[in-house]
N, C-alpha and C positions, 0 to 999 in steps of 0.2 A: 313696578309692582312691589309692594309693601309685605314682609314676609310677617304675621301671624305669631304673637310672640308667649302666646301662653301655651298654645299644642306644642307648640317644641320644648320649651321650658319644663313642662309637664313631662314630656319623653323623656329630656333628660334626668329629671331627677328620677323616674322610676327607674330607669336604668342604672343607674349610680346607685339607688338603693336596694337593688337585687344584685349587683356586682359588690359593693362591700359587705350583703349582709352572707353569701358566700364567702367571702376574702376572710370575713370573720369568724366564720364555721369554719372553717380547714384550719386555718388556723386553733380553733381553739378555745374562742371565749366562750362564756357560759350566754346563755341567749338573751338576758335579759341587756347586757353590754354591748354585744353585738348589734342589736334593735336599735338602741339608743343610737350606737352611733353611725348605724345606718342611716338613721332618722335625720339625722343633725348632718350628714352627706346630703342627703338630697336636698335639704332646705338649701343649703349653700349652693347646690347645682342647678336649681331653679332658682335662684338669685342671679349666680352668673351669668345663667343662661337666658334669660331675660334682658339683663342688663348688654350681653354680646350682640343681641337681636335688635332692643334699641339703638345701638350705637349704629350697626348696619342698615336700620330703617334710614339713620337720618344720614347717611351718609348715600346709599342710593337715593334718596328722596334729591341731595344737594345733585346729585347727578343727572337725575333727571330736570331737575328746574335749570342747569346750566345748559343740556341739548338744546331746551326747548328755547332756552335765549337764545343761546348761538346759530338755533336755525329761522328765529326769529330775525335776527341781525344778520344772517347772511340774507334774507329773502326781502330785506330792508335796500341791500346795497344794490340789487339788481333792477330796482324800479328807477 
């Protein structure tokens, strides 16, 4: 099963953008800074995070097309 790479990706960057736009308030910047670079966090975290879920699609995907040989190929040698 192939995991869905934009509802995650989306979670993450919102999350990333209300945890640094906090980080940025307690800290101190004036808000207009803090936005931005909240802003500019989440793009990147939905980047990553995209990118981490394709990397895992295709690597489950290679997983399962090798069961499926191999139980292909065992059910070959018993005939």
């Amino acid at each position: 099963m192939v995991l869905q790479a934009r509802p995650i990706a989306f979670t993450a960057a919102v999350i990333t953008f209300f945890v640094l736009g906090i980080v940025g308030s307690i800290v101190g910047l004036p808000p207009c800074t803090c936005s931005k670079r909240a802003l500019l966090g989440a793009l990147a975290a939905y980047a990553a995070a995209a990118v981490a879920i394709r990397v895992v699609n295709a690597i489950l995907t290679q997983a399962m097309i090798a069961s499926q040989t191999s139980k292909d190929h065992a059910g070959d040698s018993k005939n």
